[in-house]
N, C-alpha and C positions, 0 to 999 in steps of 0.2 A: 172473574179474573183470577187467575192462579198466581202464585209468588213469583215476585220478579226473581230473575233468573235461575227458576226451577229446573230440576235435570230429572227424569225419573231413574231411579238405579240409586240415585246419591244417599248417603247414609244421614237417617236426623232430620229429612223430609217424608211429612205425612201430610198427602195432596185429596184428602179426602174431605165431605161434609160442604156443606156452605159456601161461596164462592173460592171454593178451591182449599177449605181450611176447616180442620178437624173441629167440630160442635166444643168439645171442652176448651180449647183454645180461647175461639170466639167469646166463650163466656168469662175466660180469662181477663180478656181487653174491654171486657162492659163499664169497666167502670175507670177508665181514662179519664184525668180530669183534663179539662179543654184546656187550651192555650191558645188557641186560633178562635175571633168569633165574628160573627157576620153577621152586618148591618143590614139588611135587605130589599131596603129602599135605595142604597146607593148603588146596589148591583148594576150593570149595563152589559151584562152578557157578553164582557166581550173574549172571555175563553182565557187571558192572559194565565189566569190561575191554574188552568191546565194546563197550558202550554209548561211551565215550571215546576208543576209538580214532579216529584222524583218518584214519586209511587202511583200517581194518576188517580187520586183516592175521590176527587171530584165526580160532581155531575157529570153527564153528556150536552149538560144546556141546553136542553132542548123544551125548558120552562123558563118564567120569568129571571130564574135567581139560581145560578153556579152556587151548590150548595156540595159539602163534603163529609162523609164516613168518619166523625174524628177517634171513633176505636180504632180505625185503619188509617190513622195519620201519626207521619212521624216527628211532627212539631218543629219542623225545619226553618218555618216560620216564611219561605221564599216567597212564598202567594202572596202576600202583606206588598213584598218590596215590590212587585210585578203590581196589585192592585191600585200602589200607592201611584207610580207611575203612569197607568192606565188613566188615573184622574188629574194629569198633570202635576203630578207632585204632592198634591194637598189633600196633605193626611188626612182632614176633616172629611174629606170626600167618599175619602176609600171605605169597602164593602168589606175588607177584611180589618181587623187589628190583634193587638197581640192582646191577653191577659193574662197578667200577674197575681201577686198577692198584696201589691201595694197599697191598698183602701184599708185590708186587715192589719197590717204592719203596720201604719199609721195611727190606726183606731188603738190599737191595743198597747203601743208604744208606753204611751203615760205611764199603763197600769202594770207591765211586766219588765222585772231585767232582760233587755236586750244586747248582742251581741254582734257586730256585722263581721261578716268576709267577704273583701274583695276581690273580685277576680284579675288579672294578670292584667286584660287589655284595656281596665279602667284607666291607666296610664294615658291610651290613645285617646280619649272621650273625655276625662277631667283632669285637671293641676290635680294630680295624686295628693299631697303632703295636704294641700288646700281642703280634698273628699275629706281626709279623714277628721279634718277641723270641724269640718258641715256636719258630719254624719255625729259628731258628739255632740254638737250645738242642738240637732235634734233631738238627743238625750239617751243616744248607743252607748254602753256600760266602755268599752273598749271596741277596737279596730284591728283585724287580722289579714294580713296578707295572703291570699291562696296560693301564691307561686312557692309558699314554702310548702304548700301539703304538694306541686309538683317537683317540687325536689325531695320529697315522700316518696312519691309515685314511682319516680325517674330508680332512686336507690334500689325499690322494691322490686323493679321489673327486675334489675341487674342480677337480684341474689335470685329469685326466684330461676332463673335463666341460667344461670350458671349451677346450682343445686338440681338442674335440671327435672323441677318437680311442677313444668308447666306444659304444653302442648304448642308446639311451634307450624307455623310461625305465630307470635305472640300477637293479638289482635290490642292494641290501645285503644283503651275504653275511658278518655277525657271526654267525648261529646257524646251526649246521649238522645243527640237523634239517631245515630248510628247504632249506637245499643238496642234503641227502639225500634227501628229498621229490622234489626239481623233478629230480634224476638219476634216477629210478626213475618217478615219475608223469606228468611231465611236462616233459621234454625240451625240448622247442619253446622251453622260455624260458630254456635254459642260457643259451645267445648272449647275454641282457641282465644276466648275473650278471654282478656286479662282477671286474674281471679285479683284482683288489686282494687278498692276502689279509685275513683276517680279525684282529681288534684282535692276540690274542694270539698267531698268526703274524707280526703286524707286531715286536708286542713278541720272538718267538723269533728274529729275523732280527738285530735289532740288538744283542740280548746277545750271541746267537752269535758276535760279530764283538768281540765286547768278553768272552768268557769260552771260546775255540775247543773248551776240551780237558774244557770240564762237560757233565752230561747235564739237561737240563731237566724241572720237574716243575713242573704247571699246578694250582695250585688253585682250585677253582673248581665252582658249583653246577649243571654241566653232564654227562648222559650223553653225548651224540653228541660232542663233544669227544672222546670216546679212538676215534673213528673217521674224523674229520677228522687225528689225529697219525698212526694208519694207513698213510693217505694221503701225507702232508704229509714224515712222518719228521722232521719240526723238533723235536718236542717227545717224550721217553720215556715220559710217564707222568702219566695225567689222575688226579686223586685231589682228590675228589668231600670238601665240609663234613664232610659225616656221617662219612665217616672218619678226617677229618684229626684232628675232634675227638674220636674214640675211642683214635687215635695219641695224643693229646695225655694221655689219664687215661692210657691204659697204660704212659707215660712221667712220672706222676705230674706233668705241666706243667701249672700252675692258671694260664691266663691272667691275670684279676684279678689276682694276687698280684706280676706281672712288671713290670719297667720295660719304658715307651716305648722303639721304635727303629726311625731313617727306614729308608723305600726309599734300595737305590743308585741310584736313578737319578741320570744327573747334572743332570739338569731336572725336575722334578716336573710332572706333567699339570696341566690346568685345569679347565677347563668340562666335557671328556672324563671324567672322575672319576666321571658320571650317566648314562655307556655302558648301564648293567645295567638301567636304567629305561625302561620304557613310551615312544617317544619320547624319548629319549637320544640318538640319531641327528640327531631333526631336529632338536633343541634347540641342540644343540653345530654343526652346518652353519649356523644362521642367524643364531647367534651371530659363529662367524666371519666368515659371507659374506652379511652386512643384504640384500644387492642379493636374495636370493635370498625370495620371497614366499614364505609359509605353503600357499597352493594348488599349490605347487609338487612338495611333498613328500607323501607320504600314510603314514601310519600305521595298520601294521596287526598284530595282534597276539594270538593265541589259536587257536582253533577257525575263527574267521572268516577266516583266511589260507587252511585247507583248504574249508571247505563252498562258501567262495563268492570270496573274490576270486582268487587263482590261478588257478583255472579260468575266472573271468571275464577276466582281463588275457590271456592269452594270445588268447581273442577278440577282444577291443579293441585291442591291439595286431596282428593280422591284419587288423582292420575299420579301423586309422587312427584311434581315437577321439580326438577335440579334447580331450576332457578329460581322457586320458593326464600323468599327472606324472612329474617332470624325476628324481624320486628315488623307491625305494621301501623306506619304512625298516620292516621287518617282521623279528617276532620268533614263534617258537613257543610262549612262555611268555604266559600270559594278562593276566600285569603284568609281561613282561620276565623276565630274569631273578634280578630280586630274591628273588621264592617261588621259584627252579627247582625242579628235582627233588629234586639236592643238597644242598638248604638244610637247616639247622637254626634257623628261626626260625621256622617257620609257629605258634609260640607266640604270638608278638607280634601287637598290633596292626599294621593296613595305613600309620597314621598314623605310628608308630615308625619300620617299615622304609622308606617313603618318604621322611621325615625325613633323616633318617640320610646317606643318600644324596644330598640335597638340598644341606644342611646343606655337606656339604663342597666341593660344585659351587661354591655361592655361595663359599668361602674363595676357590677357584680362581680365579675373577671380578676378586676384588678384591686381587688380589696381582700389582701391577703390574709391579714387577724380573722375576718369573719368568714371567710373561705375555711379555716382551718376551726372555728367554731363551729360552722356548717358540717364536716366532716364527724365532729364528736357529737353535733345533736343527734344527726341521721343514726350515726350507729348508735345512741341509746335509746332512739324513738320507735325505730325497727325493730 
């Protein structure tokens, strides 16, 4: 199988070695930690996990058990929601599930200071103010918001972009199954990845410097996340809704039942706070920078990132296209990450969980002292 949407001629593509990929590569990706794992008594072959996958990195099934390549997987986590499905809903059933760092996090809890950050769309999945009550109760040193390392993120792209010391158009690099994707399938458009970490490496950068001697722990509705900390080493330990919230009954913590308690931050985020949403990106950049027009950015977000535009922008941008934009704000989640994989609300309505997240964007807006606190952190953080 060769890289989706390979072009021969395109610059940054070497279609040589091993199915379709250079030998030093492949040996590059040997050591991918799993996020995806497969039960294989529960398999039923019934293909669904093909059918969803965005890179086809599965079997052919033509054995007992749809089994899959996870050096060639981009941790999108979708084969989970198709397997879960495939068995009537019930997760116990399914052949796939996600893994975390939740068993170590918990184990090592007692004996080390720890730190959490939360991620943006926690809002849509728990009583926010409530999380961070729980998360102390388990014995978190403190509690950080991530939407403010995306209003890191948001400033960073701004100046880098206008200093014009970046490669346009600017690829956003908040999800890193996308990262993971464009390293493995298609190369050629590293070069326009944002040279910026992402929201909650911004957010691990500046606690780190405000908490030297903690170990960090990302909560958050993300698989490819514990592969991005991998990487990165900023961050110990991704733990995923679903398990925070079974940490929580095993520790008999009824959220409900808890009083409210803020983030440390010393600023509270803004507009940023709607990072996890569809267009989150573009919302929160043209909010800050009016001068910047709506055609400028492009929104892309699901299945359609892999079938067709990736593959297409790499031609376009070889071909000089006029109609190239200045930003590209894509996500692998089909509404963001509100529904991730991680989530535990896929109960609710789509209206709720947008809401929700909404809801508190708008607070951000209109709260003018910390708007203009926001203003002076950013430019002294940056």
């Amino acid at each position: 199988m060769l890289p989706t949407g390979s072009t021969e001629g395109l610059p940054g593509l070497q279609l040589s070695g091993i199915l379709g990929f250079p030998a030093e590569f492949l040996r590059s990706m040997e050591n991918l930690i799993e996020v995806i794992g497969i039960k294989e008594e529960n398999c039923i072959n019934c293909h669904q996990c093909i059918a969803v996958c965005p890179v086809k990195v599965c079997s052919d099934g033509s054995g007992d058990v749809v089994k899959f390549n996870n050096h060639l997987c981009i941790g999108c986590g979708r084969c989970i929601e198709a397997c879960i499905k495939s068995h009537g809903g019930i997760v116990e059933k399914s052949a796939r599930f996600p893994i975390d760092d939740a068993a170590e996090f918990i184990t090592q809890l007692p004996e080390r200071e720890m730190v959490a950050l939360v991620a943006p769309s926690a809002q849509s999945n728990f009583p926010l103010r409530k999380l961070i009550t729980g998360l102390k109760m388990l014995g978190v040193k403190a509690v950080y918001d991530v939407s403010l390392g995306a209003e890191i993120t948001v400033a960073s792209y701004h100046k880098l972009i206008a200093s014009g010391q970046v490669r346009l158009p600017l690829i956003a690099q908040p999800c890193p199954a996308i990262v993971t994707y464009l390293e493995i399938y298609q190369p050629g458009l590293l070069k326009y990845l944002a040279p910026i970490g992402s929201p909650v490496h911004n957010t691990a950068v500046y606690v780190k410097s405000l908490h030297p001697d903690s170990e960090l722990v990302f909560i958050s509705p993300c698989l490819a996340k514990r592969r991005e900390f991998q990487k990165s080493k900023m961050v110990q330990y991704n733990v995923i809704y679903q398990s925070i919230e079974k940490i929580f009954k095993d520790n008999n913590i009824v959220l409900d039942n808890l009083e409210d308690s803020d983030f440390d931050n010393r600023v509270s985020a803004g507009i940023a706070t709607n990072f996890s949403s569809s267009g989150g990106l573009s919302e929160c950049y043209q909010y800050n920078y009016p001068d910047t027009s709506t055609s400028e950015i492009r929104e892309v977000n699901g299945p359609l990132a892999y079938d067709k535009y990736l593959p297409e922008l790499q031609i376009a941008i070889f071909k000089k296209d006029p109609n190239l934009p200045l930003i590209v704000d894509i996500l692998s989640c089909r509404k963001g990450c509100n529904i991730g994989p991680g989530c535990i609300n896929h109960h609710r309505s789509l209206d709720r969980i947008e809401r929700t997240i909404a809801v508190r964007s708008e607070q951000g807006r209109v709260d003018e002292p910390n708007r203009q606190q926001l203003k002076d952190f950013l430019r002294d953080v940056i």
